[in-house]
N, C-alpha and C positions, 0 to 999 in steps of 0.2 A: 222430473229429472230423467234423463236418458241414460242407455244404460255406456258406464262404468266399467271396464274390463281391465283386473290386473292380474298380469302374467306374470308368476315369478319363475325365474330363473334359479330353481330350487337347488342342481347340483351345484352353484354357482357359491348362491347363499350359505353351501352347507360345510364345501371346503372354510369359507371366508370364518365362516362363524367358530370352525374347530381350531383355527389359529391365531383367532381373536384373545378368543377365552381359556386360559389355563385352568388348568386342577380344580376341576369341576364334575364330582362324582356322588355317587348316594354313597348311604351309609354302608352299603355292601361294598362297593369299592366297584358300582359299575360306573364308569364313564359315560355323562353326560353334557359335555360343555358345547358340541356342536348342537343337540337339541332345543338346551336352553336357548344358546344363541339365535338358532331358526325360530325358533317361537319368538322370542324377544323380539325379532325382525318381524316378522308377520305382524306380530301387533303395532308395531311402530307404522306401517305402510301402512296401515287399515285406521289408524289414526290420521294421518297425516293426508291421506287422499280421500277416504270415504270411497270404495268402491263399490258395487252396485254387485258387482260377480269377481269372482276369482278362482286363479288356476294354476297351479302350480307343476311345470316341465321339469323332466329330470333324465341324464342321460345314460340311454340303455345300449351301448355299444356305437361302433365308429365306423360311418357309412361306407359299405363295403365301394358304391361308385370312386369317392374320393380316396381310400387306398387303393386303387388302380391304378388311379393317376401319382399318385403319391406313396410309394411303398410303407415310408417310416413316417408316415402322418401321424402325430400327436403322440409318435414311441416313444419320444423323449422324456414323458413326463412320467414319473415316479407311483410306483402301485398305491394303491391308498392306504394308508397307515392302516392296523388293523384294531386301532384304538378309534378308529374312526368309522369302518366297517362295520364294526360291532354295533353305532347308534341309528345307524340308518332301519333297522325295524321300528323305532321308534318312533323315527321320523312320519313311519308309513303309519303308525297308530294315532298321534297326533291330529293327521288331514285327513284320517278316517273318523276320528272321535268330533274334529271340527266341521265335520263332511263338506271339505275343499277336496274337488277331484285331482290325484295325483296323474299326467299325465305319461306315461313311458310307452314307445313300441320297440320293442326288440328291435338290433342292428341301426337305430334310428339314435343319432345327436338332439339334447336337448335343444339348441338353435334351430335346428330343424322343426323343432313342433314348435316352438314360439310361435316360429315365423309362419306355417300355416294357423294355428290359432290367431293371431294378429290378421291373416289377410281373411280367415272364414269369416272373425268380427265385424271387420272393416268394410266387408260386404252386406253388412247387418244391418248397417250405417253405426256401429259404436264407436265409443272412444275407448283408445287402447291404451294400457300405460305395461310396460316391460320393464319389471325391475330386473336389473342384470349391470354388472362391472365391466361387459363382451364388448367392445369396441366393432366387433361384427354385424352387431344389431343395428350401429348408426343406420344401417340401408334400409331397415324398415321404417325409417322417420319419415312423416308426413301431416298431412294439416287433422288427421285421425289419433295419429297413433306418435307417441312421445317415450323415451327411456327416463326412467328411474334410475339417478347414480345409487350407486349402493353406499357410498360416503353421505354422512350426516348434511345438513346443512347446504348442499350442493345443488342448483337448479333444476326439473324438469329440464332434458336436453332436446326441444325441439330442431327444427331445421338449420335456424339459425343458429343454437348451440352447437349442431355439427358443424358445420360451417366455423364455427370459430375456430372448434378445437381441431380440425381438418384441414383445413383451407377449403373445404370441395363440401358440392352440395351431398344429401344422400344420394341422390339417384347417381353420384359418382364415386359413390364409397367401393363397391367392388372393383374398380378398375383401379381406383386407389390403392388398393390392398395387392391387385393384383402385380402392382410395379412395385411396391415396399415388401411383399412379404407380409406372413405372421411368425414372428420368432414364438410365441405361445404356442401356436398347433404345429411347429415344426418345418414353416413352410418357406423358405429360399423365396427372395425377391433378387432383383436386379441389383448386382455388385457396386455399390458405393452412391445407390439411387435413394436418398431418404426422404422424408415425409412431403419434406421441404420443398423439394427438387419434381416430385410428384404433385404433388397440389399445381407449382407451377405450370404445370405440363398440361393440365387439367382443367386450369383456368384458362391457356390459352386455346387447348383444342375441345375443350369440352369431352371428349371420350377418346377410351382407344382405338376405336373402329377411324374416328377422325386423325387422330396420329399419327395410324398406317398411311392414311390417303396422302397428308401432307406429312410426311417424314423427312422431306425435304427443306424442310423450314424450322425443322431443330435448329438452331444457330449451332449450340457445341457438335463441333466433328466426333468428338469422345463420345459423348453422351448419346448422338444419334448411332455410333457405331454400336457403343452397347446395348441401346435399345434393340437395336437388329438384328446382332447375335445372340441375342436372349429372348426374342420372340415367340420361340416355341414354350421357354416358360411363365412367361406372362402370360400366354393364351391357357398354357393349363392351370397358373393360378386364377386366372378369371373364371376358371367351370368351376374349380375346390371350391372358391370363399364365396359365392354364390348360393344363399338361402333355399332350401328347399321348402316354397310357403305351400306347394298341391299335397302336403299328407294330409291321409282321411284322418282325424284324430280327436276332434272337437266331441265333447261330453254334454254337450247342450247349453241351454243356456239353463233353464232346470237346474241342472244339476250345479252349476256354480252358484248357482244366485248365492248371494252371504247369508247367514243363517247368526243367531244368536246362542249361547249357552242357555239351553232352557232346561235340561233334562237331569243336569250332574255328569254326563259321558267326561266333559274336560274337566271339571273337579277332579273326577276318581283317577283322571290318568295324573294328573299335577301334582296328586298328593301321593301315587306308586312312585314317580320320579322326584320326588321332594324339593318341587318346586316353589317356594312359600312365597318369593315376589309374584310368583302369578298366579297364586289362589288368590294372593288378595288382589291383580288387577281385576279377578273375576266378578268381586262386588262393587270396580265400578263400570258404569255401565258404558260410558268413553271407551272401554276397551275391551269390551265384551265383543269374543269373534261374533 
């Protein structure tokens, strides 16, 4: 078997998991419902895919390049509850006691290191799978590398699954974004241009760089006027939403490979957090990290 690479999308998972799960705390009254939840995720993916290595991105500040271009990039979104800040040490004890390398660089977006992790692998020759909810990640899809919905039951999204839920292949997912916006990071598209209207655009010229050429051939006079008046922000959202895959970041493949519970390290921490579902996943061995 060749190697397996899952990327999670850790800060991702961690929100997701703290709003899942209500009134989830130890007996001292410290809160843990986002923990359990990440753990409870981790094992499910590690189930459900058998990965060979794993890695888990998390994000440490908001690319100083793209607030340049973008003053109030991602201001919009709300500080993190401090019921929630409080579990992320734990989080950092868990993928140290499971020895899953957590990856973070200062000033650096967790999409940012996926996406060099994804292209270091891919040049490995592995198979990548990126668990993540980020509709930003579609543009790392390839005949390598697949997203993990974070919803239950939900297909591997390869090429084609872009393509369905898009209209447009990956290799057109940035120019996609870059005509619709990200209402998520804050990011203004084109005034009354939706998905819809994009995709078409997409399908017929294949790219932006082609659009400009024949702009001429927009049928709607509206639609190409707005296109043209709004050019200088489509070109700066094509730089924003645009993956940064060259950070140096990758922990080896050593250090991912999956490891089993052999030692008691995840016992002692499951049983400080009083996690009793997953002591006892720890006896079987299906779901042993």
């Amino acid at each position: 078997m060749g190697q397996r690479l899952l990327l999670i999308d850790g800060t991702n998972f961690f929100y997701r998991s703290f709003y899942a799960i209500k009134n989830l705390s130890t007996r001292g009254g410290c809160p843990t419902n986002a923990v359990f939840g990440f753990i409870r995720a981790c094992h499910q993916l590690f189930d459900m895919l058998a990965p060979t290595h794993v890695a888990v991105a998390w994000d440490a500040g908001v690319t100083q390049a793209r607030l340049s271009l973008i003053p109030d990039y991602k201001a919009h979104r709300p500080p993190m509850p401090e019921a929630l800040r409080s579990q992320y040490p734990h989080i950092e004890e868990f993928l140290l006691q499971a020895r899953i390398p957590l990856v973070r660089l200062q000033g650096e977006e967790a999409d940012d290191v996926l996406a060099s992790l994804a292209c270091w692998a891919e040049a490995d020759g592995a198979e990548i799978l990126v668990a993540t909810s980020d509709k930003d990640m579609y543009q790392l899809v390839r005949d390598s590398t697949r997203i993990v919905p974070a919803a239950k039951d939900v297909p591997l999204i390869d090429s084609r699954g872009v393509l369905g839920k898009t209209g447009v292949h990956p290799r057109q997912i940035v120019d996609w974004l870059a005509l619709t916006g990200d209402t998520v990071d804050n990011i203004a598209g084109v005034p009354g241009l939706g998905p819809k209207t994009a995709a078409r655009l997409l399908q017929k010229f294949e790219s932006l760089t082609e659009l400009w050429n024949r702009i001429d051939e927009v049928e709607s006079v509206k639609l190409k006027e707005s296109l043209l008046s709004h050019r200088d922000l489509i070109e700066r959202n094509r730089i924003v939403v645009r993956l940064n895959g060259g950070l140096v970041c990758s922990p080896g493949w050593l250090a991912m490979e999956r490891r089993v519970e052999e030692d008691g390290r995840l016992r002692s921490f499951y049983e400080r957090m009083e996690f009793h579902s997953l002591l006892k996943a720890l006896d079987q061995p299906s779901l042993l990290l």
